[in-house]
N, C-alpha and C positions, 0 to 999 in steps of 0.2 A: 469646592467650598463656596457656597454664596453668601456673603458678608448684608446684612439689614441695617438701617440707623439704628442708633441707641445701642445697648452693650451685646458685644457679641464675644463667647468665651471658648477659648482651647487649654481644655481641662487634662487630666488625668483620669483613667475609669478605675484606678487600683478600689480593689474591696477594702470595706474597714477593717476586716480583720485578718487581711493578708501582709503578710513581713516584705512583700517588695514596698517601693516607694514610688513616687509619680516624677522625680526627677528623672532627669536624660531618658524621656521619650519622644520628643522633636518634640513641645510646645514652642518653644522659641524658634523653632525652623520656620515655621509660618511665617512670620515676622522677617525674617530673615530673604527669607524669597520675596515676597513683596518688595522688601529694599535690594536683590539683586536686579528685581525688573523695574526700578529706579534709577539703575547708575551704581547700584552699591559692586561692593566685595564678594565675590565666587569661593572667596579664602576664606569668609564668616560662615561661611556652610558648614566648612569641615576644620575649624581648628579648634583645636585644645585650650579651654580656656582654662587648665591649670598646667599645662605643658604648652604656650605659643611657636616652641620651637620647634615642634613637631605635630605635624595635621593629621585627623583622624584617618590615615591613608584607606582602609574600607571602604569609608564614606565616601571620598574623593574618585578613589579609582570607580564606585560603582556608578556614580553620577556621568562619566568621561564615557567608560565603557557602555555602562545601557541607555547612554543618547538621552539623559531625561533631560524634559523640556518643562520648561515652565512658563503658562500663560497669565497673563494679570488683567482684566476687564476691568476698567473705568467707566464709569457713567456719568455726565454732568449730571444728571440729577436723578434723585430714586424714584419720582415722584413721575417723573414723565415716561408715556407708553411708548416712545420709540425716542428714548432718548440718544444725545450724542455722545459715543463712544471713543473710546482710545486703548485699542488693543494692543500690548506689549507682548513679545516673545523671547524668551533667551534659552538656552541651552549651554554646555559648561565645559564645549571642546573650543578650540583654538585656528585659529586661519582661516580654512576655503572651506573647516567644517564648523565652523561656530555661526549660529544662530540667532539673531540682534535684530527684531522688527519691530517696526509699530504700524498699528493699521497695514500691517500686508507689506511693506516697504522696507529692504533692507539695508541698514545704517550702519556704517563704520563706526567703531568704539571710538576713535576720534570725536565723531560726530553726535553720537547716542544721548550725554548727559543736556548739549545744547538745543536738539532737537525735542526730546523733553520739555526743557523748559519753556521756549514757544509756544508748544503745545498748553500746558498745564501751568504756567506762570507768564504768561505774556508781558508782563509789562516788566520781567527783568533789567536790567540798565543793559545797552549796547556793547558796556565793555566787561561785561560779563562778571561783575564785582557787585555784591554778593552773586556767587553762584547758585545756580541749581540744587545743588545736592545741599549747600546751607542754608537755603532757605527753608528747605523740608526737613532739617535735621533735626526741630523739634517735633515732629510727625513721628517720626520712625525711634523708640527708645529703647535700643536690648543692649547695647554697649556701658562699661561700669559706666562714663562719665556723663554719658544724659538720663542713667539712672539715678545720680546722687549731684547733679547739677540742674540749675533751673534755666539759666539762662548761657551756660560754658556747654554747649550742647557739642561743639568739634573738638579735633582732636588737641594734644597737651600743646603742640608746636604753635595753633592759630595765635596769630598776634592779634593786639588791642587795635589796630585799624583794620583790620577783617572785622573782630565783633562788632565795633561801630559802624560798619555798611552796612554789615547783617540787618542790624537791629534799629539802624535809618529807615532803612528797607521795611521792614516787617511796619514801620508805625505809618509808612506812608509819607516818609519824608528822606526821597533815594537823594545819595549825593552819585553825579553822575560821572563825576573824576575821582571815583574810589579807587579802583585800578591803578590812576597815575598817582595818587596819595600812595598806597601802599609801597607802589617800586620805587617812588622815591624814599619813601620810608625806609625801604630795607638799603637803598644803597646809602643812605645819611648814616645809618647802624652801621653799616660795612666800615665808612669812613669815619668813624666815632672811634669805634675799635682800632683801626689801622693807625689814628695820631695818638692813641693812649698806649701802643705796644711799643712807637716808634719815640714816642717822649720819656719811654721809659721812667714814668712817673714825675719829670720835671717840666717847667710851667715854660713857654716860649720866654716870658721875663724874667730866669734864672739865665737860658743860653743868651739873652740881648745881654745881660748886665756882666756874664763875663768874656764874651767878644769885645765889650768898651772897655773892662781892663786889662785885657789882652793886649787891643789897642793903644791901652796909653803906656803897658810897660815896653812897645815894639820902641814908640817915638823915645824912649827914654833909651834904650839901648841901642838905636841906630845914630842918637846925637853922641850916646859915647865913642861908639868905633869912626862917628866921623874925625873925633878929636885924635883918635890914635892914628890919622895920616900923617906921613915920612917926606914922600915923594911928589911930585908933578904928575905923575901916572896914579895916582892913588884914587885920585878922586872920581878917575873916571874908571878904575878899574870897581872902584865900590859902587859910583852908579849901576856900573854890569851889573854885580853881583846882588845889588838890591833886583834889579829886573828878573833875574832870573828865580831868587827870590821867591818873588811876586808870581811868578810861573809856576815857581813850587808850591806855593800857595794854594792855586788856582785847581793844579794836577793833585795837589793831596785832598781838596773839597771836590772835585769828580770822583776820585777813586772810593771817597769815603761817603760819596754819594751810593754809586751803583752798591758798594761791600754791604751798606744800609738797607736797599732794594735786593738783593739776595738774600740777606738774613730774613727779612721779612716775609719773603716769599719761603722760603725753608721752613719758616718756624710755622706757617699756614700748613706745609707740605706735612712736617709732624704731626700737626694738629687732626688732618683728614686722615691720615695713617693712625692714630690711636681712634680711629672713628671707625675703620672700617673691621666691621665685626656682627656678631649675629644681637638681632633684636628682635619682643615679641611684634607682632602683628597689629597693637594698639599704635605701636610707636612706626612701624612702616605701612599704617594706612595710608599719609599724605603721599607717600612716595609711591604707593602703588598706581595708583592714578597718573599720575606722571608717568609711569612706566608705561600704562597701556598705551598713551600719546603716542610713547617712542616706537614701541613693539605692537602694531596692530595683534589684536585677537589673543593677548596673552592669554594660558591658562598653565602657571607652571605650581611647582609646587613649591612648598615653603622657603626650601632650602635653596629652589632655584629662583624666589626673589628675593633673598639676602642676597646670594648672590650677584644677582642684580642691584642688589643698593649696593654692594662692594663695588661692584663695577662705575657706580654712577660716581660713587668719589675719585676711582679711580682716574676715570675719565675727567672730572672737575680738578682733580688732580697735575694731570696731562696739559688740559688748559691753565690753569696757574703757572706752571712752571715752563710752558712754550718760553717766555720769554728769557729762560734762565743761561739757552745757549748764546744769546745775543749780549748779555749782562755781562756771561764770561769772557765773549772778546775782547767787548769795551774795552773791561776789567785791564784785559791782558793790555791794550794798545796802551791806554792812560798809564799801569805799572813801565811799559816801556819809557814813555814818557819824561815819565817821574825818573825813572833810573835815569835817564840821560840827563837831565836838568841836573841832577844831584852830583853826577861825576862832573859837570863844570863849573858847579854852587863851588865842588871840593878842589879843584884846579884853579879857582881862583882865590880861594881862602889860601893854600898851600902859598900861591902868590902872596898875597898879601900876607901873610905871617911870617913873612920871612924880613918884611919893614917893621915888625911888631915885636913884645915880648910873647912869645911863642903861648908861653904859658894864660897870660890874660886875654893875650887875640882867642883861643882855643875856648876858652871858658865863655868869653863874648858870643860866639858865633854859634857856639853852640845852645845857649841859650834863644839866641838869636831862633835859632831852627828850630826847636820844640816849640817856641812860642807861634812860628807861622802856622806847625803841623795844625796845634791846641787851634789858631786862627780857622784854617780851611775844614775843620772837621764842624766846631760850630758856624759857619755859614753855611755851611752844607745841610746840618741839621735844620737851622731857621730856613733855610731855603725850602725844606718839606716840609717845615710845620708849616708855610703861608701857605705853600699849595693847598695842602690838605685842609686848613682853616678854609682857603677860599671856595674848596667846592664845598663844605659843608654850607657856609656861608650862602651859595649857588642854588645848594639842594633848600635849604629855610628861606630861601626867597619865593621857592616852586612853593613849597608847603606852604608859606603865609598865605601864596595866593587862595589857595585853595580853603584853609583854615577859615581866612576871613570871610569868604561866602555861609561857610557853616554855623561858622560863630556871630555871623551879625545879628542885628536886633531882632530884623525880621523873621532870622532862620530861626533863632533860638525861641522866638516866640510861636512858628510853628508846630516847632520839636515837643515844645510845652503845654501845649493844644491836644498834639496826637496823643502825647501821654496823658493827658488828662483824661479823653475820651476813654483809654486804654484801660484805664485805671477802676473807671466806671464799672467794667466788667468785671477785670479783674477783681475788685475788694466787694462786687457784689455776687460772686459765683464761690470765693470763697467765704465771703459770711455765711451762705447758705451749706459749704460741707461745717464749717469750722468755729462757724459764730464769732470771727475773726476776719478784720480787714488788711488784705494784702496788697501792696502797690511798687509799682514799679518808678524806679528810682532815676536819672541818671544829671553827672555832671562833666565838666570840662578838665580834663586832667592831662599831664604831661609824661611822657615816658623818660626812661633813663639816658636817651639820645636827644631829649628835646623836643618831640614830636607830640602835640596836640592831639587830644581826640576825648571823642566824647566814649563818658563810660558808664554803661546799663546796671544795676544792681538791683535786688526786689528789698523791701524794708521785711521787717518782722521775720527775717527768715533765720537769726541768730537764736544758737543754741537750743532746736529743736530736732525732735527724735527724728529715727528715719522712717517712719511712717507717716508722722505728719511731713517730712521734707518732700514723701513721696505724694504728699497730697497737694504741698503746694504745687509741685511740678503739675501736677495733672488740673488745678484751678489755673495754674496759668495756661497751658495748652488748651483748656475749655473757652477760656478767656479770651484767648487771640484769636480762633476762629469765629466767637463772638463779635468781637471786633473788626475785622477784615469782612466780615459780611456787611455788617454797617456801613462801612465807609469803603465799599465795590473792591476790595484787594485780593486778587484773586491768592487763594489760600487750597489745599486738599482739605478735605471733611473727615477726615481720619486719621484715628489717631491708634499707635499701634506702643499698645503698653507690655514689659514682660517684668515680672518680681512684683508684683502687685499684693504678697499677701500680706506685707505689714500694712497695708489701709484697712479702717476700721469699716466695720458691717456700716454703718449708719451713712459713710465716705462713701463708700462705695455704691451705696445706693443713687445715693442723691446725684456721684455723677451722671449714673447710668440714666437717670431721670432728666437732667439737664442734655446729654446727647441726644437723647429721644427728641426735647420740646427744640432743639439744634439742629435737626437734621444732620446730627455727627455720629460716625460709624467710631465707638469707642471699642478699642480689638484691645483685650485682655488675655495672656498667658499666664496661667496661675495653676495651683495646688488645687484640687477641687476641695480638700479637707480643710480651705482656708477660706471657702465660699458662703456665703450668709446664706439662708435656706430661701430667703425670697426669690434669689436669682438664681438657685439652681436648678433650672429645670429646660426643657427641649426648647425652648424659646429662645434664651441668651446662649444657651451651646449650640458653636455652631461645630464644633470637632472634639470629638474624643479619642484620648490616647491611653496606652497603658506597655505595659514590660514584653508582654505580648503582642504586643500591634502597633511597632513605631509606628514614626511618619513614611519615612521610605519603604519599610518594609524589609529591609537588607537581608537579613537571616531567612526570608522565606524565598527571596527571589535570587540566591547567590546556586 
């Protein structure tokens, strides 16, 4: 298939008066391949998108078995006679037999999506935030979520500081500690969570205020057993006994230390264990990529990267809980401990109730000792809420710094610029399908952990159908390679659309019209039955398909 600027269409050939229909003949495979010689998914080829738990195994196995290969030809420009190229190759087996080139040179899956990006996005940031495959991820739109999203183009998991590098990036205004934003991001969340499970919903100011009347009932009850001394030995055998005490103290605020740090680590260990179970394929995309890092040349099937995301919790699991056989010595030495201080707390009380009334020394001392337990169990707690306060504390020190370059005058009057420039396009390429001005929005907003960031939104985009929603997307994807030409940001010139038939004839034109005067290769997958008659003809098609003639062909070659 040779792809031209301006609209180029992979139809359906169904007759009009034939009872099959033009759905599931590969139009969207097209698509799909181009995004596997991107960096994409080999699992989007062949999965069920009304069954994600089970892969069109056919498809799959014919793609392994007859070796097909898929090349993708870039050109920097259409226009030039010997322009400069960037040949990708893949194929859809695994190891010593998978096939991963560009320009002739063979690259490890490791390596493949960042070498890309050099290639074809140069001026990425060094620490690799926004990636590759995000930044193109308004390019490429056959997934539900960049079908019915304008600007939430990744998947459900990305966080609000991934989209604001993205889309830093995209205006031309990269932040280039987005990467340490992020990881510190996630580990200030890690630690948000971990003092709200551990506070069990109470504030450090409820355990200070009742350690101080812990406090003042200890001094009121050790002034009274001092008065119930007898003997000349009394006073030093109660000094003892306050000392040891004070040890029991100490050992029941350790022990209810680590007992704290096992529970929490247990109750993570549940949490991963009701996790690990089968998901579709939308929701283990992040993961899969992550897989390939680990498992050079993956190419498994469905079920064997579930289970592979089983295994990664399992494994994260394994990690968490390393420390649990250490916790339980402690545990055991400190319970030693404690047992021993306690049988001479009770060898010296036995002593000294025997100078006493049995009865009110008993009830003293006893009191006495709950009140130390109640003591070392909240110090032990404030002991982990200051920890934990202080690296959050630690981590929003890193963040401000970072924060405050984004957020200063200067920045945000950049930010304000790009988007204005941005905007120019934008509300003038959709006045022209819509007679409507659209514009891109963004402000400074805070997450549920505290964490700053700037957040992108388009205006006018409330409470409109889904074919105008699919028009805005497609004004804005018009838009931004408008704009990234203007202002030198290296961008792909194509844009690869599938579900296109809710855009009206008059929409659809006028894209196709604006890609031409763009130098933008607009790739449409559609119904031919939903095509305006101006553009159906040999010019904008550049593939036909029908019930008879997939794209692979499987039924004729099996």
């Amino acid at each position: 298939m040779k792809f031209h600027k301006g609209l180029n269409l992979i139809v359906d050939d169904t007759p009009e008066d034939d009872t099959t229909t033009g759905n599931n003949v590969g139009k969207t495979t097209v698509l799909k391949l181009v995004d596997y010689c991107l960096g994409g998914s080999a699992s989007d080829l062949y999965s069920d998108p009304e069954n994600k738990k089970r892969p069109y195994q056919l498809v799959k196995d014919y793609l392994e078995q007859k070796q097909v290969r898929v090349r993708l030809e870039l050109v920097r420009s259409l226009s030039d006679k010997v322009p400069e190229r960037v040949v990708i190759e893949r194929n859809f087996l695994g190891r010593s037999s998978a096939v991963r080139t560009i320009n002739g040179e063979r690259i490890t899956d490791k390596e493949f999506e960042t070498r890309l990006g050099e290639l074809l996005i140069p001026e990425l940031p060094e620490d690799g935030k926004p990636t590759f495959r995000q930044v193109i991820s308004h390019n490429i739109r056959y997934k539900d979520d960049s079908l019915t999203h304008t600007l939430k183009t990744l998947n459900r998991f990305t966080k609000n500081v991934e989209y604001e590098a993205l889309y830093l990036f995209l205006l031309g205004c990269p932040v280039y500690d987005a990467a340490s934003k992020q990881h510190l991001s996630a580990k200030k969340k890690n630690e948000v969570d971990f003092l709200k499970r551990l506070s069990s919903g109470r504030s450090k100011t409820d355990y200070e205020i009742a350690l101080d009347l812990l406090n003042n009932d200890l001094a009121v009850l050790d002034a009274q057993r001092k008065q119930l001394g007898a003997d000349p030995d009394f006073e030093h055998k109660l000094q003892e006994s306050n000392r040891i005490k004070t040890l029991i103290s100490r050992a029941s605020s350790k022990l209810s230390q680590v007992e704290v740090r096992e529970s929490v680590i247990k109750e993570a260990c549940e949490e991963l264990d009701n996790n690990v179970s089968t998901i579709d394929l939308d929701e283990l995309g992040t993961i899969y990529r992550e897989a390939n890092a680990l498992i050079p040349d993956i190419q498994k099937s469905f079920d064997d990267l579930v289970r592979y995301h089983n295994a990664m919790l399992k494994e994260r699991k394994s990690f968490i809980t390393k420390e649990l056989p250490e916790l339980e010595a402690r545990r055991a030495r400190v319970q030693t401990e404690l047992t021993t201080l306690l049988d001479q707390d009770n060898a010296l009380s036995s002593e000294l109730s025997t100078k006493l009334t049995s009865e009110e020394f008993d009830r003293l001392v006893a009191q006495i000792n709950e009140n130390y337990r109640q003591k070392g169990e909240y110090e032990s707690m404030l002991q982990q809420l200051n920890a934990s306060e202080k690296k959050i504390a630690e981590f929003d020190k890193q963040l401000s710094a970072i924060s405050d370059d984004i957020e200063s005058e200067e920045y945000e009057t950049r930010v304000r610029e790009q988007r204005t420039k941005f905007n120019a396009f934008f509300s003038s390429v959709s006045e022209r399908l819509y007679g409507e001005k659209y514009a891109l929005a963004s402000e400074v907003k805070t997450d549920p952990s505290g964490t700053r960031y700037y957040d992108f939104h388009t205006l006018d985009a409330r409470n409109v159908s889904d074919g105008k929603k699919q028009g805005e997307i497609l004004c804005f994807d018009l838009a931004y390679t408008m704009f990234a030409d203007s202002e030198g940001i290296s961008c792909l010139h194509f844009l690869l659309n599938d579900k296109k038939e809710l855009l009206h004839d008059h929409q659809l034109l006028a894209a196709a019209k604006l890609a031409d005067e763009h130098n933008i290769q607009l790739v449409i997958s559609i119904l031919r039955d939903k095509l305006p008659a101006a553009v159906d003809n040999e010019q904008n098609i550049v593939l036909r398909l029908s019930q008879n003639d997939k794209f692979f062909r499987i039924e004729q070659n099996l």
